[in-house]
N, CA and C atoms as a LAMMPS dump frame, in Angstrom:
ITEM: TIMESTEP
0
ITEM: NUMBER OF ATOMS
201
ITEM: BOX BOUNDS ff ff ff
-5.0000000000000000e+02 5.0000000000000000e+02
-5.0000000000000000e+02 5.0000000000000000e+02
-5.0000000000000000e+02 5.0000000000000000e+02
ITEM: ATOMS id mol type element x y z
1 1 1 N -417.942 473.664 -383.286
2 1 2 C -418.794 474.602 -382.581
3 1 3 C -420.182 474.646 -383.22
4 2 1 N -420.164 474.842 -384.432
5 2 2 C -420.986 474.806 -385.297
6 2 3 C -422.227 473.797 -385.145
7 3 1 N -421.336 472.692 -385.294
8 3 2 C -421.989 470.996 -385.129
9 3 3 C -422.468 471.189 -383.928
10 4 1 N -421.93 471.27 -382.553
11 4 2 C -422.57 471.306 -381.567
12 4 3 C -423.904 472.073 -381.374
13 5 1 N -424.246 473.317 -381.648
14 5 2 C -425.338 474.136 -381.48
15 5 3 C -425.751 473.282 -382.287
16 6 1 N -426.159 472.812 -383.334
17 6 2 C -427.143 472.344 -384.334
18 6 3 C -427.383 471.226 -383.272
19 7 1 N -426.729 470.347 -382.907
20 7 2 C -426.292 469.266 -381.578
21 7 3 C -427.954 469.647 -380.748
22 8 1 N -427.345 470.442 -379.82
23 8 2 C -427.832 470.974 -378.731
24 8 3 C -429.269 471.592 -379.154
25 9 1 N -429.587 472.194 -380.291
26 9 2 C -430.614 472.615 -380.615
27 9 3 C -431.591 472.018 -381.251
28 10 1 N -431.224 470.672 -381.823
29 10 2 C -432.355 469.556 -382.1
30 10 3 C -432.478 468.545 -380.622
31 11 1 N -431.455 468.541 -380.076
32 11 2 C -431.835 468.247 -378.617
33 11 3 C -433.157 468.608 -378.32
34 12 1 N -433.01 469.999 -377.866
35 12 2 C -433.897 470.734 -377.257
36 12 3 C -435.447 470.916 -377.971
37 13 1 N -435.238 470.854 -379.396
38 13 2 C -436.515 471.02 -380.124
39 13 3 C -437.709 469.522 -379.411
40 14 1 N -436.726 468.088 -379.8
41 14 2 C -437.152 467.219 -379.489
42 14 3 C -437.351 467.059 -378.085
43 15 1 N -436.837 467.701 -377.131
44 15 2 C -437.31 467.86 -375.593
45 15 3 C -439.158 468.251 -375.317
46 16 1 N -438.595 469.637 -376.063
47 16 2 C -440.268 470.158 -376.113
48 16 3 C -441.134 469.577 -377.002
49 17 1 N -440.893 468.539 -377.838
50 17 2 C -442.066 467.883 -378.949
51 17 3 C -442.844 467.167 -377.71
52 18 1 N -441.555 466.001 -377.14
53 18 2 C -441.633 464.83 -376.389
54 18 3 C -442.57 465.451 -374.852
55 19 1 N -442.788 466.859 -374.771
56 19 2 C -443.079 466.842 -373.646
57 19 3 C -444.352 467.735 -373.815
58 20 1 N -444.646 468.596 -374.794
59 20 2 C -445.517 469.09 -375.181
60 20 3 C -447.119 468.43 -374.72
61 21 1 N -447.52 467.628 -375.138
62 21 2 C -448.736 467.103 -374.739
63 21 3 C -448.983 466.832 -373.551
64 22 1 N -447.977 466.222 -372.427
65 22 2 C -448.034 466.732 -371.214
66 22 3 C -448.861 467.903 -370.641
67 23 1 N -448.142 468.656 -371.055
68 23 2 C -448.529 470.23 -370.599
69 23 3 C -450.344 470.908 -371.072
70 24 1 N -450.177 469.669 -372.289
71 24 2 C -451.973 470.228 -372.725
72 24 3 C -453.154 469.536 -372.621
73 25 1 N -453.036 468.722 -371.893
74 25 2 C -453.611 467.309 -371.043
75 25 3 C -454.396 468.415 -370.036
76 26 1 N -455.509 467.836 -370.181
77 26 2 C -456.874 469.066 -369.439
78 26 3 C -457.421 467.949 -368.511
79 27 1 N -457.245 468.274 -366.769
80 27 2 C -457.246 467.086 -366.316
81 27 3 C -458.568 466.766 -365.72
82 28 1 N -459.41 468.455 -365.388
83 28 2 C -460.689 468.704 -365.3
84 28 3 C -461.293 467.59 -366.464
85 29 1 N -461.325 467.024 -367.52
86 29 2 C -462.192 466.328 -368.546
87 29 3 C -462.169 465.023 -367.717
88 30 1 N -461.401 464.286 -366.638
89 30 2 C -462.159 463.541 -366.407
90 30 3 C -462.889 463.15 -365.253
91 31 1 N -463.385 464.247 -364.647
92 31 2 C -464.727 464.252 -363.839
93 31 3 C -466.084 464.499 -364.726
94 32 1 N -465.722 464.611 -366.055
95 32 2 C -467.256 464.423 -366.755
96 32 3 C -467.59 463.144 -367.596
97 33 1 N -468.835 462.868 -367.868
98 33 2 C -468.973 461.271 -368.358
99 33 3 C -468.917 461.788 -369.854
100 34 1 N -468.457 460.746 -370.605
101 34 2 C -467.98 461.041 -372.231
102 34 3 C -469.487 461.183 -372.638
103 35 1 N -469.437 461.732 -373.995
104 35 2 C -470.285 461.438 -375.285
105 35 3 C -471.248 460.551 -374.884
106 36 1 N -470.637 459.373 -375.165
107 36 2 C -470.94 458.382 -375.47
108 36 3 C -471.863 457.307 -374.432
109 37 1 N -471.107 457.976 -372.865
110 37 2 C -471.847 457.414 -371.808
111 37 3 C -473.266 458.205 -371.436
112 38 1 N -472.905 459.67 -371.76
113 38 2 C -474.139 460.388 -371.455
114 38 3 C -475.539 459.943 -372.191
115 39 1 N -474.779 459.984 -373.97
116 39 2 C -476.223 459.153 -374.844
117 39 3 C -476.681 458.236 -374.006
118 40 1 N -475.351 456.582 -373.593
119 40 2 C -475.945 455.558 -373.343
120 40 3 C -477.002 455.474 -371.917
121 41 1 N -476.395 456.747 -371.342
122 41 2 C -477.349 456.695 -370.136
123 41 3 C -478.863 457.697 -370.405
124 42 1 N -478.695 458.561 -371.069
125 42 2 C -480.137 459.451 -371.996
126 42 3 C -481.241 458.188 -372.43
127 43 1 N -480.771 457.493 -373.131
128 43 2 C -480.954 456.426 -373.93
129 43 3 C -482.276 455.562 -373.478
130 44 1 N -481.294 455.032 -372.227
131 44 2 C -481.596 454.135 -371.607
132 44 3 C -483.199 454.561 -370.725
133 45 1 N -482.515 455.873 -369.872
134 45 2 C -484.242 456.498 -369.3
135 45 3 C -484.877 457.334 -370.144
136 46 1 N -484.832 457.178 -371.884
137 46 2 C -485.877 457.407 -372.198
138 46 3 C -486.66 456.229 -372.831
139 47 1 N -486.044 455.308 -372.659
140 47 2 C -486.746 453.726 -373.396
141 47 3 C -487.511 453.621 -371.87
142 48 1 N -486.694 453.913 -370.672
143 48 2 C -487.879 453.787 -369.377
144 48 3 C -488.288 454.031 -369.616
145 49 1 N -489.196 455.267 -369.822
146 49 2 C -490.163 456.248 -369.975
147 49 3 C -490.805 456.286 -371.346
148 50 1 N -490.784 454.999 -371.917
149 50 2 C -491.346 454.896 -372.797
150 50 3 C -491.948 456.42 -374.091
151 51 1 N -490.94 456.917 -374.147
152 51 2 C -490.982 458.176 -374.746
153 51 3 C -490.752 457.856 -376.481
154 52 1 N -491.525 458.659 -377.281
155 52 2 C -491.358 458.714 -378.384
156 52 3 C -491.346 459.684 -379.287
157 53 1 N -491.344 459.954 -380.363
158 53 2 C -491.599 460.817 -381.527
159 53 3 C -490.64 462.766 -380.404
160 54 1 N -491.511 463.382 -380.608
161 54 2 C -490.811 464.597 -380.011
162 54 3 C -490.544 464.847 -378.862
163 55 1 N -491.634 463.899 -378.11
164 55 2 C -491.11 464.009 -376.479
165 55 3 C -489.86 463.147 -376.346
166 56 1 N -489.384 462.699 -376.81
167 56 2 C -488.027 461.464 -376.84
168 56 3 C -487.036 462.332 -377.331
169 57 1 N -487.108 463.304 -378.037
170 57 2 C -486.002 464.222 -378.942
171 57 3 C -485.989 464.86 -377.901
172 58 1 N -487.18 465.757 -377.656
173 58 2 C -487.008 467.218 -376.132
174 58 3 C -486.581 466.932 -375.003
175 59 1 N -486.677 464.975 -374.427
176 59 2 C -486.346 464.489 -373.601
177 59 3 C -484.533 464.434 -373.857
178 60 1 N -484.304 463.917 -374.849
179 60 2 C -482.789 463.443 -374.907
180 60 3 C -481.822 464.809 -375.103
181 61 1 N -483.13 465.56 -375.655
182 61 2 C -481.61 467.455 -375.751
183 61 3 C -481.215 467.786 -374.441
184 62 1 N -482.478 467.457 -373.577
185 62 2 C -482.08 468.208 -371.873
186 62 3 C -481.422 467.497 -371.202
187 63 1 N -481.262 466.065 -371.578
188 63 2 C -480.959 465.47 -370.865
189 63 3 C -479.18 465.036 -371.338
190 64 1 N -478.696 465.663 -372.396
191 64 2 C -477.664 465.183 -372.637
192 64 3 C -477.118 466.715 -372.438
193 65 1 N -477.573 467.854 -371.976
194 65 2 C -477.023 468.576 -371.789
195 65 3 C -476.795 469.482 -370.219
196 66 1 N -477.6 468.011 -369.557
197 66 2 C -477.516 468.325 -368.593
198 66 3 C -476.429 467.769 -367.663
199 67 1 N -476.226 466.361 -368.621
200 67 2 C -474.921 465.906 -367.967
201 67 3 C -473.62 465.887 -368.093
């Protein structure tokens, strides 16, 4: 009897490990562009725009927080 509950109750622990992240998977995150794409696209139209020194910084804050 004993054996069994211990049985049944690491069962169950390992049910909810195995399924846990499932449940915390945020599915809204991927309609937005990563990190990494937003820089590379910031990046890119401020080398268009031939921007430098502080207008290139004030350019890339708005612009990475806009996307």
């Amino acid at each position: 009897m004993r054996t069994t509950l211990i049985a049944f109750a690491a069962a169950a622990l390992a049910g909810l490990l195995t399924t846990g992240s499932a449940w915390a998977a945020d599915p809204a995150g991927k309609d937005k562009p990563s990190q990494q794409n937003r820089m590379k696209t910031c990046n890119a139209d401020a080398k268009a725009k031939s921007l430098k020194g502080d207008e290139r910084k004030a350019f890339m804050s708005s612009c990475l927080k806009s996307k």
